[in-house]
N, CA, C and O of each residue as an XYZ file, in Angstrom:
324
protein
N       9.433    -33.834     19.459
C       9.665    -34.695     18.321
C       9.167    -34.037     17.037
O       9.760    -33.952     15.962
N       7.910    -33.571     17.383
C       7.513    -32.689     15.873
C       8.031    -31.695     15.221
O       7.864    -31.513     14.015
N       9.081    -30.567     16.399
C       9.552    -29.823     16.247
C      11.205    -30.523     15.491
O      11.749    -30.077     14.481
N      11.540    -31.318     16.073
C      12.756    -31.830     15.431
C      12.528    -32.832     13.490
O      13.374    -33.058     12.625
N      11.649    -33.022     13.518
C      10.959    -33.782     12.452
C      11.013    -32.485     11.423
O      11.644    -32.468     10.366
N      10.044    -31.169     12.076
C       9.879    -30.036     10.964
C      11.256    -29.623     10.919
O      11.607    -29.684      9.741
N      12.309    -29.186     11.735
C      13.533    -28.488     10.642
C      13.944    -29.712     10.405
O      15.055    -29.255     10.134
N      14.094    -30.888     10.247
C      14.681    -31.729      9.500
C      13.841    -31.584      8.326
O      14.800    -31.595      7.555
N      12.969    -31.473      7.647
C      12.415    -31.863      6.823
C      12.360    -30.219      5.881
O      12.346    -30.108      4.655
N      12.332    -28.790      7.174
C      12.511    -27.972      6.440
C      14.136    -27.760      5.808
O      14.528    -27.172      4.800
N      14.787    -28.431      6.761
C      16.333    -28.348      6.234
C      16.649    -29.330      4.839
O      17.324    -28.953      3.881
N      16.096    -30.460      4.951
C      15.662    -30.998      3.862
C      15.270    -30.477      2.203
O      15.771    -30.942      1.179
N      14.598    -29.769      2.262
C      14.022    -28.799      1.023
C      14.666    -28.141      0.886
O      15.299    -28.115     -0.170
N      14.884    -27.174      1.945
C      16.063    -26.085      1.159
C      17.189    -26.605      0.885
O      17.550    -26.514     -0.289
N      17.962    -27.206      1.724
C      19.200    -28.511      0.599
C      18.834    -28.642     -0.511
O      19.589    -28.605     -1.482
N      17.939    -28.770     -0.546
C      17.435    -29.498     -2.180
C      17.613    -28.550     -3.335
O      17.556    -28.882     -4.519
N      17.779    -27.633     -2.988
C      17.603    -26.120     -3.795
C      18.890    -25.587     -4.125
O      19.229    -25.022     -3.085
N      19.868    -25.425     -5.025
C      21.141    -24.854     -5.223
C      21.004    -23.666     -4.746
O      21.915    -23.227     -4.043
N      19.977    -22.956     -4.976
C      19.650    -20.770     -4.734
C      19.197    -21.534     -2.809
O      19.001    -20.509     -2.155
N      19.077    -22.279     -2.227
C      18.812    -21.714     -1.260
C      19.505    -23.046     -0.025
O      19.298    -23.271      1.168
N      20.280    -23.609     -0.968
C      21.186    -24.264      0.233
C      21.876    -23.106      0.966
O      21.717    -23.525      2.112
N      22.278    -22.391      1.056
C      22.573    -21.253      1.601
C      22.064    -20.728      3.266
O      22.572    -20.455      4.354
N      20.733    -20.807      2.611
C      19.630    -20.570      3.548
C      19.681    -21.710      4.892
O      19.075    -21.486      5.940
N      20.357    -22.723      4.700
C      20.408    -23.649      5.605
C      21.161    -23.460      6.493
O      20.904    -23.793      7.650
N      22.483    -22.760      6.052
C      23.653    -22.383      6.676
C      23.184    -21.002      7.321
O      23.616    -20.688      8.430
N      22.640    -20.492      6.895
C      22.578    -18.804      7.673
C      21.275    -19.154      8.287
O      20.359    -18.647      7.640
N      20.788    -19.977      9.504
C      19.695    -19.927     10.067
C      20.166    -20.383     11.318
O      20.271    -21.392     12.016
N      20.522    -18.538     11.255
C      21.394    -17.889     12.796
C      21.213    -18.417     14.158
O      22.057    -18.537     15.046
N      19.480    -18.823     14.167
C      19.096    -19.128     15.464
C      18.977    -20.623     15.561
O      18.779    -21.169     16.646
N      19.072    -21.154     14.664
C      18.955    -22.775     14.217
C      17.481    -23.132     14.734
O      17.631    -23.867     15.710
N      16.265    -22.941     14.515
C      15.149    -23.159     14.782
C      14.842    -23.462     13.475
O      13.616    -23.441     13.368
N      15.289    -23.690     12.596
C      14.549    -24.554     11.618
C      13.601    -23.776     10.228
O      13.358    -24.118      9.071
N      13.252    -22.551     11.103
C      12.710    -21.595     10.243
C      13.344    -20.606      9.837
O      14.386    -20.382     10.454
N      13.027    -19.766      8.817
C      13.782    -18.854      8.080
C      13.293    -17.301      7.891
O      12.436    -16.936      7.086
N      13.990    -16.495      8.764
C      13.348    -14.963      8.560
C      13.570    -14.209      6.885
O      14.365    -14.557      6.012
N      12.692    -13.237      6.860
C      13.175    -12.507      5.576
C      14.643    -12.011      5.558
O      14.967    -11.661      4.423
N      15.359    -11.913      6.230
C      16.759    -11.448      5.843
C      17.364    -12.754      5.815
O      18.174    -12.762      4.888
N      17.339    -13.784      6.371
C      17.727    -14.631      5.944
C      17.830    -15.329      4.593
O      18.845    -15.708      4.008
N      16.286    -15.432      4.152
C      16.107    -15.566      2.824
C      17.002    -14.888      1.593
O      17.660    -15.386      0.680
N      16.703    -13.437      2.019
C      17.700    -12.882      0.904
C      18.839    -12.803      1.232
O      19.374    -11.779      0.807
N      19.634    -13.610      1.969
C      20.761    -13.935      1.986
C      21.037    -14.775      0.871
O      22.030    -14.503      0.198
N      20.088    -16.079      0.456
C      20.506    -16.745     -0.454
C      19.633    -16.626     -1.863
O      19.555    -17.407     -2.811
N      18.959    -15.238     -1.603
C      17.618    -14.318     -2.641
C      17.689    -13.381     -2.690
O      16.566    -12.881     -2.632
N      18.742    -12.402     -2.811
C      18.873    -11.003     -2.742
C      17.362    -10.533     -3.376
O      16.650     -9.654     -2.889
N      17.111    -11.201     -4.374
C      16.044     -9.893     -5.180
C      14.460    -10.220     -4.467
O      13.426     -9.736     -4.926
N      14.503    -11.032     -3.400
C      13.323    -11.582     -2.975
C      13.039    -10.038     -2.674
O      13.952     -9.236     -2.478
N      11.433     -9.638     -2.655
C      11.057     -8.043     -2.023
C      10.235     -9.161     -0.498
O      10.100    -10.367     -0.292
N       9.904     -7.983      0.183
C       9.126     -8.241      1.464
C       8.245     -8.797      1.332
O       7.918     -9.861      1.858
N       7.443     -7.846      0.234
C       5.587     -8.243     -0.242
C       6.109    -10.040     -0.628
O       5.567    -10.960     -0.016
N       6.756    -10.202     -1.262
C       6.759    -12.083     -1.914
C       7.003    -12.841     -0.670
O       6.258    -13.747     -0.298
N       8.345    -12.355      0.142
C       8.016    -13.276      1.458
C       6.537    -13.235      2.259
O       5.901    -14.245      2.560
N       6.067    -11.651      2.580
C       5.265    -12.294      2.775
C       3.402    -13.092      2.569
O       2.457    -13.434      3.281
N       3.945    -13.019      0.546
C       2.847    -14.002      0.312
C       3.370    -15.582      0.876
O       2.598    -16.518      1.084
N       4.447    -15.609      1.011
C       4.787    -16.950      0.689
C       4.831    -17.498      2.755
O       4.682    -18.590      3.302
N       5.015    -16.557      3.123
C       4.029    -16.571      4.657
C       2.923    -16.804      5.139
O       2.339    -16.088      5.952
N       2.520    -17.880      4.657
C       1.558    -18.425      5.078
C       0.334    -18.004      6.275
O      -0.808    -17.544      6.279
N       1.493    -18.537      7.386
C       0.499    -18.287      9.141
C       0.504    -16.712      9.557
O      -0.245    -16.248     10.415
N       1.890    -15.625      8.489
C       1.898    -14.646      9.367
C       2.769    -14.283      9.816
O       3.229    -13.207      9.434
N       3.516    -15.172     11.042
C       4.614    -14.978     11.516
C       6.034    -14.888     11.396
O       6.930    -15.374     12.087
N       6.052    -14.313     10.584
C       7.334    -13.292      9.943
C       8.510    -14.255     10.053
O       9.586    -13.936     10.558
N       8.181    -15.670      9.454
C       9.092    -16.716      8.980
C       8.394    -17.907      8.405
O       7.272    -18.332      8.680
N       9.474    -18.464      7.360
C       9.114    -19.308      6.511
C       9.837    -20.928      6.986
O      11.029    -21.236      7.010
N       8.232    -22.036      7.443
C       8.766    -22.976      7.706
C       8.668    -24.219      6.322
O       8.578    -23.940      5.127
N       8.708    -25.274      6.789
C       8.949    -26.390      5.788
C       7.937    -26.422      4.909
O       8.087    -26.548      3.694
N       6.635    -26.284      5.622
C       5.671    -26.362      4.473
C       5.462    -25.053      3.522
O       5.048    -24.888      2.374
N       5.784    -24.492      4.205
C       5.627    -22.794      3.513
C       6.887    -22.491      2.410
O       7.007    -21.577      1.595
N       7.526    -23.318      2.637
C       8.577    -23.270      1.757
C       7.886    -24.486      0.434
O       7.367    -24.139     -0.626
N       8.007    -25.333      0.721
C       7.284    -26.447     -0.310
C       6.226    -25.721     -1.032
O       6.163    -25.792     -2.259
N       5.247    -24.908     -0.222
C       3.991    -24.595     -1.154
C       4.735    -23.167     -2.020
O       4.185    -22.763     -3.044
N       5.637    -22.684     -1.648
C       6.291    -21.685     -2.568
C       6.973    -22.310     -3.648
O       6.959    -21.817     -4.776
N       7.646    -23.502     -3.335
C       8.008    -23.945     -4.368
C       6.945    -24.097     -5.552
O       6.700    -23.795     -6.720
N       6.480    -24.793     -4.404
C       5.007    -25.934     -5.763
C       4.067    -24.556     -6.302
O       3.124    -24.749     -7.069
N       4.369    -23.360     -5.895
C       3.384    -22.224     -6.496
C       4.569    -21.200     -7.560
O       4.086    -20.439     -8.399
N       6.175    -21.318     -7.376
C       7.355    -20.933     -8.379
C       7.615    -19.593     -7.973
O       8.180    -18.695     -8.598
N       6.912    -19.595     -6.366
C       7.706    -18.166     -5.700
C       9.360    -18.207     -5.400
O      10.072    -17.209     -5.288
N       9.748    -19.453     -5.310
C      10.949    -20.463     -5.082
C      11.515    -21.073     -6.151
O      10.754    -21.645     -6.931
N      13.180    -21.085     -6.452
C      13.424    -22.086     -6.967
C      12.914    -23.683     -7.168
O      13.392    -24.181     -6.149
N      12.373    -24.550     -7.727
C      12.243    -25.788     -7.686
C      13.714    -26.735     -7.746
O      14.603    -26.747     -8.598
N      13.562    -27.493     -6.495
C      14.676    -28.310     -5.768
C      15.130    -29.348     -7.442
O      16.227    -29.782     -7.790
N      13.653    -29.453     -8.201
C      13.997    -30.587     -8.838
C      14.630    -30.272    -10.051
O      15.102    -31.106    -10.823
N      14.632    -28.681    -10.255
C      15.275    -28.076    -11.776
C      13.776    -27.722    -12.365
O      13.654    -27.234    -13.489
């Protein structure tokens, strides 16, 4: 249930985002989280080093909250403009 709750909620945010609705659609494995090539699918100019500040735990993908705190820190588009 928690696992279905987090990509809803990470699918959620990135919808929210014109630069990274994209990102919703190219998440090849549908787990909810988002690798660095994925990202610059809908971020070409993203570099490695920014994903991975914006990597939180480490593990070489960006989930719902890690996406939100990029937002709320302007490593990310903001969903709200």
């Amino acid at each position: 249930m928690t696992r279905i709750f987090a990509a809803t909620a990470a699918s959620i945010v990135l919808l929210a985002s014109p630069a990274l609705a994209i990102v919703a659609e190219i998440d090849l494995d549908g787990d909810g989280a988002y690798s660095l090539t994925e990202v610059q699918t809908a971020m070409p100019d993203l570099t490695a080093d920014s994903f991975t500040v914006m990597d939180a735990n480490g593990d070489g993908l960006l989930d719902a909250d890690e996406v939100a705190a990029a937002i709320e820190a302007g490593l990310m588009p903001d969903p709200a403009g």
